[in-house]
N, CA and C of each residue as an Amber inpcrd file, in Angstrom:
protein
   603
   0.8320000  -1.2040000   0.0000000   0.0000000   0.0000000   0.0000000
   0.8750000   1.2660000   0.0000000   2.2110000   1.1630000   1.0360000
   2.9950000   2.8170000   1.0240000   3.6800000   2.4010000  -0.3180000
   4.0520000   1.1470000  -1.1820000   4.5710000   1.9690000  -2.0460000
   4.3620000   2.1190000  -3.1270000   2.8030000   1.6320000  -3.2180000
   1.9690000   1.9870000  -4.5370000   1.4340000   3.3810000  -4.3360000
   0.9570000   4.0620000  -2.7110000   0.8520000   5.4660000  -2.8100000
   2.5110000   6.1920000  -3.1820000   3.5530000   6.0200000  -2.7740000
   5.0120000   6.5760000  -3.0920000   4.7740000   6.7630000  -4.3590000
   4.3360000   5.6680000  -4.9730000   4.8360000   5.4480000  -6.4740000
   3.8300000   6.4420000  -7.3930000   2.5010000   7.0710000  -6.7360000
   1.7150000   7.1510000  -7.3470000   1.5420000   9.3790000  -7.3260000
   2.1660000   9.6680000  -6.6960000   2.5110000  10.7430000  -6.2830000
   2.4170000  11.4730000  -7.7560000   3.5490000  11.5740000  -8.5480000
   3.3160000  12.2980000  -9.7810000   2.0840000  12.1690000 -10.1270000
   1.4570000  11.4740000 -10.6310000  -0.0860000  10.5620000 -11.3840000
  -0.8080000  11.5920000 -10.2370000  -0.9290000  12.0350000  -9.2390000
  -1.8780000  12.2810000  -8.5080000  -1.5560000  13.8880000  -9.0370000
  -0.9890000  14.2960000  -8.4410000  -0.1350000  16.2540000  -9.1950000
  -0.6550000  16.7270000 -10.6540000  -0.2790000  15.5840000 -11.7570000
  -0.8500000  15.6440000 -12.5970000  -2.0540000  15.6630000 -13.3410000
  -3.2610000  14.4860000 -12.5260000  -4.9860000  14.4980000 -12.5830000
  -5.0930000  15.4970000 -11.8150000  -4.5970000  15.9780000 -10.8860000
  -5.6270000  16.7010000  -9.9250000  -4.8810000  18.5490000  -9.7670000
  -3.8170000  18.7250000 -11.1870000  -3.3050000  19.9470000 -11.3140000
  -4.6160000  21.5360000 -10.9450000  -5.6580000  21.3060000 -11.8520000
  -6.4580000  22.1700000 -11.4780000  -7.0740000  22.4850000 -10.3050000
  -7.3670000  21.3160000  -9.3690000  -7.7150000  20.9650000  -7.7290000
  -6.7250000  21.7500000  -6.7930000  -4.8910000  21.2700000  -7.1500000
  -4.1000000  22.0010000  -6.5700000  -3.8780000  23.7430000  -6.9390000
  -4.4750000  23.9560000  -7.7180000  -3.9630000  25.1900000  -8.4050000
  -4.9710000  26.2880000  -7.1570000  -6.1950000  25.4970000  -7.4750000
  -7.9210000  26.2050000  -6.8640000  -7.3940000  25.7930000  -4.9140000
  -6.6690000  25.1260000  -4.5360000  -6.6860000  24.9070000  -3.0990000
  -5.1670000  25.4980000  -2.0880000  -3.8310000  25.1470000  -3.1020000
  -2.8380000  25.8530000  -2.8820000  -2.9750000  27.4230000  -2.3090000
  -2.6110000  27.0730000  -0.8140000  -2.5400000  28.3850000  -0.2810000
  -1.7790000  29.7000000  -1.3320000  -2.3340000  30.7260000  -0.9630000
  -1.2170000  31.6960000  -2.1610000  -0.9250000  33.1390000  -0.8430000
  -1.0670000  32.6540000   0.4060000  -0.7380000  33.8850000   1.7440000
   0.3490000  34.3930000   1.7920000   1.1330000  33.2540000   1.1050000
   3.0920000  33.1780000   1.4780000   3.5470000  32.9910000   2.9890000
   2.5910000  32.1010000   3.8380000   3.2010000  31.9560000   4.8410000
   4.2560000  31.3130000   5.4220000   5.0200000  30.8970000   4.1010000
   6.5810000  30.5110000   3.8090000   7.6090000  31.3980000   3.8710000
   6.8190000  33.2160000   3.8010000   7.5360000  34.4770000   3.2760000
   9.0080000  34.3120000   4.5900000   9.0100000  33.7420000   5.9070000
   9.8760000  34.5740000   6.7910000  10.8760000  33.5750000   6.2120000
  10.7700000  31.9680000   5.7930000  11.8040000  31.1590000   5.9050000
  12.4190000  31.2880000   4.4680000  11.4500000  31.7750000   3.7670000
  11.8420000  32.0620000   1.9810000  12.7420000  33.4070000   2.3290000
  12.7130000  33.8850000   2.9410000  13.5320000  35.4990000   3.8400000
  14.9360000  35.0230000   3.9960000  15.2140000  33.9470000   4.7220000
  16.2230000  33.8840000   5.8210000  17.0790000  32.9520000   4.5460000
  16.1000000  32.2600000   3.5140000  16.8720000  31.5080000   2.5520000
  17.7240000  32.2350000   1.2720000  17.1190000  33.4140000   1.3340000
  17.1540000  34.4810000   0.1830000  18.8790000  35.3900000   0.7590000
  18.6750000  35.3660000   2.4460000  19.6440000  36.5410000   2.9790000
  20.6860000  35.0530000   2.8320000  20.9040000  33.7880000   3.4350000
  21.8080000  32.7860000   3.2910000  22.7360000  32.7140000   1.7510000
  21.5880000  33.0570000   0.7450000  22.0980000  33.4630000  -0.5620000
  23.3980000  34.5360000  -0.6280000  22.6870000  35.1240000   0.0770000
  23.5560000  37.2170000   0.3590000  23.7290000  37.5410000  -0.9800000
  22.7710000  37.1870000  -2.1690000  23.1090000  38.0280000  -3.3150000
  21.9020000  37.6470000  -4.7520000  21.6910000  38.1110000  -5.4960000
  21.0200000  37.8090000  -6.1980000  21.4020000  36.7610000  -7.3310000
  20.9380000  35.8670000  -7.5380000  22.1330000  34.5760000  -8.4360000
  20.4440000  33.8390000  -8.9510000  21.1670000  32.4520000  -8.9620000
  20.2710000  31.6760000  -9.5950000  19.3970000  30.5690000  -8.5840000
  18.0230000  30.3300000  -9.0110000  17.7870000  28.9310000  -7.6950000
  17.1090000  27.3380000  -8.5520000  17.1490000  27.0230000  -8.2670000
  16.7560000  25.1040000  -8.3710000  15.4360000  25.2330000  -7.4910000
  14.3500000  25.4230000  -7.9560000  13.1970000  25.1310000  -7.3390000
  13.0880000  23.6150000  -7.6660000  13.0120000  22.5940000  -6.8220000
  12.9050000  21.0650000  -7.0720000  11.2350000  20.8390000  -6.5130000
  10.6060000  20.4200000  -7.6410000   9.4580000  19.7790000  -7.0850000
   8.4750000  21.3950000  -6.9650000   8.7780000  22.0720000  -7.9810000
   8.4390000  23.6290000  -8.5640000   6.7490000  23.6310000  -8.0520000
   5.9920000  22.4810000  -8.7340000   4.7320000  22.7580000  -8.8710000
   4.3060000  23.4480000 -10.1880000   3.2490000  24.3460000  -9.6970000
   2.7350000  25.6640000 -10.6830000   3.6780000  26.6760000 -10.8600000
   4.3430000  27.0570000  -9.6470000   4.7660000  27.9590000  -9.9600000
   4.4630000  29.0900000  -8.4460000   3.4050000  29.3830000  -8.0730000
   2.8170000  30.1880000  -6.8530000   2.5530000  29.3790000  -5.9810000
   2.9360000  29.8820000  -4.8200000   3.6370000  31.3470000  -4.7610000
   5.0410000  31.5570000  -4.4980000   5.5930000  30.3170000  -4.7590000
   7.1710000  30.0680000  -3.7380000   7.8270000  30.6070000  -5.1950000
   7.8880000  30.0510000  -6.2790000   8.9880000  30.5540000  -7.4740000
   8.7260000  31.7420000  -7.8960000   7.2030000  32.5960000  -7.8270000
   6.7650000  33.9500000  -7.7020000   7.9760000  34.4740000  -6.7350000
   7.8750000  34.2310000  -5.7390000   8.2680000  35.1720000  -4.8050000
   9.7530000  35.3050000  -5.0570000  10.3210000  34.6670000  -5.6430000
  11.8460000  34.7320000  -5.8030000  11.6770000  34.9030000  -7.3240000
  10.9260000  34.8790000  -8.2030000  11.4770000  36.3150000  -9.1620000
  11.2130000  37.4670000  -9.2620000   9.9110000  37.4940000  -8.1090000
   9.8910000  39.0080000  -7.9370000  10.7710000  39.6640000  -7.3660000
  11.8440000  39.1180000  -6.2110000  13.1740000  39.5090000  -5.8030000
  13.8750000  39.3720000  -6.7550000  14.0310000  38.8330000  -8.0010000
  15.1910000  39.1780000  -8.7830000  16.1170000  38.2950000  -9.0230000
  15.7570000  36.9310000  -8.9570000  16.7070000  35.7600000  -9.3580000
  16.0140000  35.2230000 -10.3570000  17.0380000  34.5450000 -10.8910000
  16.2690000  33.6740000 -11.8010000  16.5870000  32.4100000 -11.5750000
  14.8050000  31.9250000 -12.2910000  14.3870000  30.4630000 -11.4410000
  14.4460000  29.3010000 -12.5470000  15.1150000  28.0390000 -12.0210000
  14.8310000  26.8010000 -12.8170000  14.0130000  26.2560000 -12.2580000
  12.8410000  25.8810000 -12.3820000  12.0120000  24.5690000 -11.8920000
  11.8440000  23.8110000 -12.5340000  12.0320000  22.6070000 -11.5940000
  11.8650000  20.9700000 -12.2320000  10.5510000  20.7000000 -11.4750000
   9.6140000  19.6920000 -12.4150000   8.4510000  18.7120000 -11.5600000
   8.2470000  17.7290000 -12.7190000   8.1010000  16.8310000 -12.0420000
   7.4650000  15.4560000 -12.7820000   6.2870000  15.1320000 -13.6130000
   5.0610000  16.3770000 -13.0640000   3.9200000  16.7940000 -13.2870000
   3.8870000  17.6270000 -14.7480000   3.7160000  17.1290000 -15.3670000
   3.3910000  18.0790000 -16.4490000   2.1410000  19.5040000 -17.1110000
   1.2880000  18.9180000 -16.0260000   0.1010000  19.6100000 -15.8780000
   0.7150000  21.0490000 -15.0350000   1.5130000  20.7260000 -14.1830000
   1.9980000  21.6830000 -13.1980000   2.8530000  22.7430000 -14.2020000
   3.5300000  21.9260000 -14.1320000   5.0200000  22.8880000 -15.3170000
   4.3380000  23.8980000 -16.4220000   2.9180000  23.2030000 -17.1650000
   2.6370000  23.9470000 -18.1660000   1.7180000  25.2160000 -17.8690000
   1.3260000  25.2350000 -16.6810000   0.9160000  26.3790000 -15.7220000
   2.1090000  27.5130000 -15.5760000   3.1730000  26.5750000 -15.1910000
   3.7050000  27.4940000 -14.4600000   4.7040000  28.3760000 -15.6240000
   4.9580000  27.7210000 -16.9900000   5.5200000  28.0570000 -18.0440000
   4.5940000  29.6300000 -18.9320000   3.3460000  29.5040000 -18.5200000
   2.5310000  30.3440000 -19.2440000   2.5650000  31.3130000 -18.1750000
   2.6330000  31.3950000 -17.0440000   2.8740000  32.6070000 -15.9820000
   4.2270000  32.9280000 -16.4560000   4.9070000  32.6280000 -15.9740000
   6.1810000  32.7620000 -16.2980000   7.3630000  32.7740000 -17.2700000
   7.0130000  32.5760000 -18.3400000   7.7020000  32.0430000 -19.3010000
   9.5630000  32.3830000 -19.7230000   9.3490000  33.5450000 -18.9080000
  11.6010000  34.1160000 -19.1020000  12.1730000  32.9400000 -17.8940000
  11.0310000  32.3920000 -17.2720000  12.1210000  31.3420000 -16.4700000
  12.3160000  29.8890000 -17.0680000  12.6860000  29.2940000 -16.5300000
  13.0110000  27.8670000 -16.9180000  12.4620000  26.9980000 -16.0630000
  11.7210000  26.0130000 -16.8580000  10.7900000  25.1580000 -16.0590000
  11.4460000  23.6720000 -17.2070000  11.5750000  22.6900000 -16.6840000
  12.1370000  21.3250000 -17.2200000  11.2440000  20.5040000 -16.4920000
  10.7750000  19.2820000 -17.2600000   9.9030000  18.0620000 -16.8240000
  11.1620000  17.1190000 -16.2920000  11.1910000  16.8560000 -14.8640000
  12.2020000  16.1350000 -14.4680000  11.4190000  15.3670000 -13.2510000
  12.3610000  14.4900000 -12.6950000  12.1120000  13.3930000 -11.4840000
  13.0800000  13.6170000 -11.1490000  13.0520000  14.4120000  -9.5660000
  14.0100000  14.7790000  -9.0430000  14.9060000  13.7580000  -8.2640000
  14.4010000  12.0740000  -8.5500000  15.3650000  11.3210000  -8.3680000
  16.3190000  10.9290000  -9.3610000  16.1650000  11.5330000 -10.6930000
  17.3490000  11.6290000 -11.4540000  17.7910000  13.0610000 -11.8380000
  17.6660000  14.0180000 -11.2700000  18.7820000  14.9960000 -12.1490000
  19.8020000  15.2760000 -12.0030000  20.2220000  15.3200000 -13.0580000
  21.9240000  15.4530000 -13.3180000  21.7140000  16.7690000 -14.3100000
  21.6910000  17.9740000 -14.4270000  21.7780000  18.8900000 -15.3800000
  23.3620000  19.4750000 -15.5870000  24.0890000  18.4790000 -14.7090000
  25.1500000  19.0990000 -14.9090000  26.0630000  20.8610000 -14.8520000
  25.0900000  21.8590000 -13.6470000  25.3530000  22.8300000 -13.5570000
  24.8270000  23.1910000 -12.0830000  25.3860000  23.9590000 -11.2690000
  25.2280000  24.2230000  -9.9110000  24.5800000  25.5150000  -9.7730000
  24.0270000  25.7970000  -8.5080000  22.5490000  26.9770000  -8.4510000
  23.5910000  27.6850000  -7.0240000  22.7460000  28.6940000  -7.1520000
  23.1160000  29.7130000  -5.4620000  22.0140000  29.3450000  -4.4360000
  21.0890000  28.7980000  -4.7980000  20.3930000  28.2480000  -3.7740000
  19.4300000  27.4980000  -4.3190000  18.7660000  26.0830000  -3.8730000
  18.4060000  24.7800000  -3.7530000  16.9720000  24.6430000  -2.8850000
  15.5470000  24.7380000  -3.3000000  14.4030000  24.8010000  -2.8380000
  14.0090000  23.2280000  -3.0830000  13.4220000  22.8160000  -2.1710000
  12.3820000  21.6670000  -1.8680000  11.5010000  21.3600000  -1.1920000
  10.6940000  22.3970000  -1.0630000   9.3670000  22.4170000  -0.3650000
   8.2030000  22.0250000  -0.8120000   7.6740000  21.2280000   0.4750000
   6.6950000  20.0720000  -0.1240000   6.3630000  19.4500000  -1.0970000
   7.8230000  18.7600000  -1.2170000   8.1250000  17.8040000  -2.2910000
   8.7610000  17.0130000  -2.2410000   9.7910000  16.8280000  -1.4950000
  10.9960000  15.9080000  -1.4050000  10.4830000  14.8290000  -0.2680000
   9.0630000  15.6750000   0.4600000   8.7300000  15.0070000   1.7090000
   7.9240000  13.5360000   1.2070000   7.6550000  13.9220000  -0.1450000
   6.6480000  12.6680000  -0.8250000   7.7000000  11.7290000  -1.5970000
   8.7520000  11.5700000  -1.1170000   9.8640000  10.4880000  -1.7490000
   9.6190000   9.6340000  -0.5160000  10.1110000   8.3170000  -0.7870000
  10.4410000   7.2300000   0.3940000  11.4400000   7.6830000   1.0000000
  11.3220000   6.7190000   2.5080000  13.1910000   6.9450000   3.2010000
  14.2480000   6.9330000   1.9230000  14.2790000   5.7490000   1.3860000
  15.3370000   5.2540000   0.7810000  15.8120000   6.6270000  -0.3540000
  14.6230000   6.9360000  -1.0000000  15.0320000   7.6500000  -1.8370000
  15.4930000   8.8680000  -1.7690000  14.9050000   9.5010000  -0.3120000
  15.3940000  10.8840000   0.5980000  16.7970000  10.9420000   0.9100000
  17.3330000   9.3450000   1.2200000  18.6380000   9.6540000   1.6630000
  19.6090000   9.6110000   0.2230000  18.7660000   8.9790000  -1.0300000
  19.8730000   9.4040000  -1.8390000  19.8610000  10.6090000  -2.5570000
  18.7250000  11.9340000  -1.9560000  18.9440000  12.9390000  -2.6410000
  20.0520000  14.1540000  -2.2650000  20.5950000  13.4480000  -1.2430000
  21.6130000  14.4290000  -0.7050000  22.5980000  14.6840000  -1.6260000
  23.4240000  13.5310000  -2.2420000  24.2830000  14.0220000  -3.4150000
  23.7800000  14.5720000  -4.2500000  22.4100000  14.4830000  -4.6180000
  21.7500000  15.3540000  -5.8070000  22.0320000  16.8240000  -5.3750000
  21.6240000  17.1760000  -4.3060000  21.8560000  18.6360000  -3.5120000
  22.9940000  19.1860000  -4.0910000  23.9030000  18.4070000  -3.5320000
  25.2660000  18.4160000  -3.7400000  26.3340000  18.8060000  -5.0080000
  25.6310000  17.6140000  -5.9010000  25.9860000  17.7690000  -7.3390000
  25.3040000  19.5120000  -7.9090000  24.1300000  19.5940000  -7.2050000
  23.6420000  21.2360000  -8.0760000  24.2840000  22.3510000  -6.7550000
  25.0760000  22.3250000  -5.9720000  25.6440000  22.9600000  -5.2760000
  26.6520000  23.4540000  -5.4420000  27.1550000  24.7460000  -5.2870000
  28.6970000  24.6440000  -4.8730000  29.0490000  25.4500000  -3.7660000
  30.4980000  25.4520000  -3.3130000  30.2760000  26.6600000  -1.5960000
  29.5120000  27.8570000  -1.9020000  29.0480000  27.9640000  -0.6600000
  28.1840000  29.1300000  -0.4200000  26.4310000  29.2610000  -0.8810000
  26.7860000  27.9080000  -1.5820000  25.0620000  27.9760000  -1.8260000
  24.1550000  27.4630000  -0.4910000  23.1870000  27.5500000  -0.5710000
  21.9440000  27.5300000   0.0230000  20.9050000  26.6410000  -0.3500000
  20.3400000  25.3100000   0.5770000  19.5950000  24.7390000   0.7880000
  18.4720000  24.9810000   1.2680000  17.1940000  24.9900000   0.9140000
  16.2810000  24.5870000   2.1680000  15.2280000  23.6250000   1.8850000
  14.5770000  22.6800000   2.7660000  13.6350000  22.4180000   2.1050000
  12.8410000  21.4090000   3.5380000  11.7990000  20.8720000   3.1570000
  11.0310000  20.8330000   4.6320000  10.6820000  19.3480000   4.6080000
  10.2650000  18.4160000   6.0370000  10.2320000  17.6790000   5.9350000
   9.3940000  16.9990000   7.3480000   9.1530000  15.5900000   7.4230000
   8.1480000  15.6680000   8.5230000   8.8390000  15.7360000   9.7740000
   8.6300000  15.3610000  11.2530000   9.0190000  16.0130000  12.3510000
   9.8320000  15.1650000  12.9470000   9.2470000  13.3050000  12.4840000
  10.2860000  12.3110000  13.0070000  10.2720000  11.1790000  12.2140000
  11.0160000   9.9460000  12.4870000  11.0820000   9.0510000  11.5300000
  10.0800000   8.4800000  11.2210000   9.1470000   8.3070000  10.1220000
   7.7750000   7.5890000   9.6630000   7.6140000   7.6560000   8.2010000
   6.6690000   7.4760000   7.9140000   5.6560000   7.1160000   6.7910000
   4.2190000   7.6240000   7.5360000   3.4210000   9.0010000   6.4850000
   2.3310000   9.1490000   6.8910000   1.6450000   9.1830000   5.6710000
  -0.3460000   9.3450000   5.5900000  -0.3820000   8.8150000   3.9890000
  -1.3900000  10.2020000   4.3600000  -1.8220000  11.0980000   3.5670000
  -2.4980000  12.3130000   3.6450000  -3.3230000  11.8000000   2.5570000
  -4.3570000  12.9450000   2.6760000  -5.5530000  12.8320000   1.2780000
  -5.3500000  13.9430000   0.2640000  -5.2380000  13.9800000  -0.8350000
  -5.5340000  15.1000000  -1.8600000  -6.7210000  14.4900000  -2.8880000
  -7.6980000  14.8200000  -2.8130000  -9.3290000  14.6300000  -4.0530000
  -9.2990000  13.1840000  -4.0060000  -9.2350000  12.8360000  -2.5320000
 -10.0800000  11.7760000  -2.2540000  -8.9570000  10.4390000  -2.7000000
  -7.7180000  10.6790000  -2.8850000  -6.5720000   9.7140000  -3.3040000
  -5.5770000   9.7210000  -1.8470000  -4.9810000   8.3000000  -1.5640000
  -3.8320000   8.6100000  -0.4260000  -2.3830000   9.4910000  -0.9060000
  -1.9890000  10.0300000  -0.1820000  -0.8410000  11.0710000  -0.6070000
  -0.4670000  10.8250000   0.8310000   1.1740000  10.3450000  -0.4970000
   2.2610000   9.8560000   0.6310000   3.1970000  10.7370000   1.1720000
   3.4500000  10.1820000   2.2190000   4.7020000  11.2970000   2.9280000
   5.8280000  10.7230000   3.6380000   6.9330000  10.8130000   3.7780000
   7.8600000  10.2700000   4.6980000   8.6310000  10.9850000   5.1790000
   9.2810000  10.6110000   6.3130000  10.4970000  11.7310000   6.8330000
  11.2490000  10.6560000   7.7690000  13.0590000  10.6500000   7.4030000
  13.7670000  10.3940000   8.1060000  13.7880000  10.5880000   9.9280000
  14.6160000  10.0390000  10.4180000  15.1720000  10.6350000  11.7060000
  15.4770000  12.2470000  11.4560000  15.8190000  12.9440000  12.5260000
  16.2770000  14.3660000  12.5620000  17.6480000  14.1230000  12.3580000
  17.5970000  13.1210000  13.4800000  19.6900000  13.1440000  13.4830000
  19.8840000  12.9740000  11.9500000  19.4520000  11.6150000  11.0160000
  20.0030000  11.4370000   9.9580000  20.1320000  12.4140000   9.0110000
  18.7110000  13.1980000   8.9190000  18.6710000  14.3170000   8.2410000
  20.5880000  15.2010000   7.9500000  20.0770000  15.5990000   9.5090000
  21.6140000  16.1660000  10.1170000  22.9330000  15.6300000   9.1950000
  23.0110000  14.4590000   9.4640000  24.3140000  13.4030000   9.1150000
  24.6840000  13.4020000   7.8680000  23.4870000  13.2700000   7.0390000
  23.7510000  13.0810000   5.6630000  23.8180000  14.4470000   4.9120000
  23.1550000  15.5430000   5.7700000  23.5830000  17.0550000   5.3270000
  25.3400000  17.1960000   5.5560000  25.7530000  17.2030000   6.6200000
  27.1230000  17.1770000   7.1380000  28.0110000  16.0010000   5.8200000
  27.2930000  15.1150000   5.3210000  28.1400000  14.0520000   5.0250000
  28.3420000  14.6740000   3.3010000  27.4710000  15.2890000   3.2850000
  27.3380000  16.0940000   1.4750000  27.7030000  17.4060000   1.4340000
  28.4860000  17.7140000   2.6450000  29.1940000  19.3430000   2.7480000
  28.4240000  20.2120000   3.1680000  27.0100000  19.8360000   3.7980000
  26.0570000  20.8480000   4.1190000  26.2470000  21.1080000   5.7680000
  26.1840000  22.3960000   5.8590000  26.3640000  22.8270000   7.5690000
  24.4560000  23.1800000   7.7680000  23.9300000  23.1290000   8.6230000
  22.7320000  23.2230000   9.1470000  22.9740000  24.6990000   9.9240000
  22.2730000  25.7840000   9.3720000  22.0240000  27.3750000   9.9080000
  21.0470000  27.0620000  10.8250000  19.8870000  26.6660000  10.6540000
  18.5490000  26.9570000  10.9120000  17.7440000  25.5550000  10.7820000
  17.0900000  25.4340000  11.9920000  15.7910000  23.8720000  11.8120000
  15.1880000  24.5150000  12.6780000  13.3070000  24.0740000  12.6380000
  12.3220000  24.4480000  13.8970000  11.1440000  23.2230000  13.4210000
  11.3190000  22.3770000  13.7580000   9.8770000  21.5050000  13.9440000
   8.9400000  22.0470000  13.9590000   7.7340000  21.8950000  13.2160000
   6.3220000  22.1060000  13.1040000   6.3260000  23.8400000  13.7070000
   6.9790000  24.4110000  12.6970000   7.0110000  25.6710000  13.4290000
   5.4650000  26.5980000  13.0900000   5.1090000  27.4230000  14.3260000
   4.0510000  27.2740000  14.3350000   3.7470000  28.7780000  13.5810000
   4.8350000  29.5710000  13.4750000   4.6800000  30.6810000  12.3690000
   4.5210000  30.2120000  11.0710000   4.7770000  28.9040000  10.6760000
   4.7010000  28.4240000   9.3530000   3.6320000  27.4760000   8.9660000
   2.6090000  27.3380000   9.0990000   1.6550000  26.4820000   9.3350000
   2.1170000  25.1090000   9.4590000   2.6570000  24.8180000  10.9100000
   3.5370000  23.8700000  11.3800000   4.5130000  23.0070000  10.4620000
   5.3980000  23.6400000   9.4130000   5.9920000  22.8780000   8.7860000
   7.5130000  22.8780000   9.7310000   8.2580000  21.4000000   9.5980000
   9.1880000  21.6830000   9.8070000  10.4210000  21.8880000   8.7860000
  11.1880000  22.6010000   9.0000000  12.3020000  23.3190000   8.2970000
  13.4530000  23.1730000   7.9740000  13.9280000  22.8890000   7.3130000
  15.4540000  22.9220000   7.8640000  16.2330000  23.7260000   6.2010000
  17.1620000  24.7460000   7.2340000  18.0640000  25.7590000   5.9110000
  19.5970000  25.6270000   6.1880000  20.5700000  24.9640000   5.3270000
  21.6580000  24.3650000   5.1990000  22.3150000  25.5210000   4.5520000
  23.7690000  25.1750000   4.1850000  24.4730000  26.0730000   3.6010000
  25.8950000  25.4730000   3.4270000  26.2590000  25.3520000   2.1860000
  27.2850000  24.4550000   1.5640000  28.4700000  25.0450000   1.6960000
  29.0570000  24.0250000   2.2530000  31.1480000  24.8550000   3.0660000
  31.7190000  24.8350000   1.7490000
């Protein structure tokens, strides 16, 4: 059952693009940690939105500051939304368990997205980080609070979720050159997401 919902994640993004478009908060109550990820930057450069979506309000908000954005999603329904808003940015149909684009970003987004991979596959996205990294860039991206498997609903389908240990989180950031600035569990300024914003030695 978890890994026919795991597996089924894109397929769900994709039927139910218009559902997410009409229900996706658009408040920006991401704005303080999208803040602290933007100043970790300390400059205006390029970002890796992974697991992009549409587009609003998270890749909005960072070209209205003045970077320019690549987003990847698996979803094609999503991307072609977010291509007609946006179109001077770069949006690519990818599975962010394979990219290799072969070029490194100033900062690295994965919000509520990376959380719908399995354990297994979470811990091998750290070199992915890595590979689109170089010093001084900037990570962030969010994840659940302790080690599990939880299954959520989106239009009446299970929607999967997983999250490592904290420590491992930690370990395998440290083990891919990432130093940890900033983490807050279910923080409650953020409509309890937990956080975590890295930053590559």
């Amino acid at each position: 059952m978890n890994n026919l919902a795991a597996n089924n994640i894109l397929s769900i993004y994709q039927r139910h693009a218009d559902a997410f478009a009409c229900q996706r908060s658009r408040s920006l109550f991401e704005k303080s940690w999208l803040d602290k990820f933007i100043a970790a930057i300390g400059k205006k450069g390029r970002i890796l939105d992974i697991g992009c979506g549409n587009g609003q309000p998270i890749a909005e908000y960072f070209i209205q500051q003045g970077f320019q954005l690549t987003g990847i999603d698996g979803a094609t329904a999503m991307l072609d939304r977010a291509r007609q808003r946006f179109p001077e940015q770069r949006w690519l149909e990818q599975d962010m368990r394979e990219l290799t684009l072969g070029e490194t970003f100033d900062g690295l987004i994965a919000w509520d997205s990376f959380f719908h991979l399995t354990q297994q596959d979470q811990q091998k996205m750290f070199p992915i980080f890595a590979q689109h990294s170089h010093p001084g860039s900037a990570l962030i991206f969010t994840s659940g609070p302790s080690n599990g498997i939880a299954i959520g609903q989106f239009e009446g389908e299970p929607l999967f979720h997983a999250s490592l240990a904290l420590e491992e989180y930690r370990t395998l950031l440290n083990a891919n050159g990432f130093e940890v600035i900033d983490r807050v569990m279910e923080d409650p300024q953020c409509s309890g997401h937990t956080v975590w914003l890295a930053k590559r030695r």
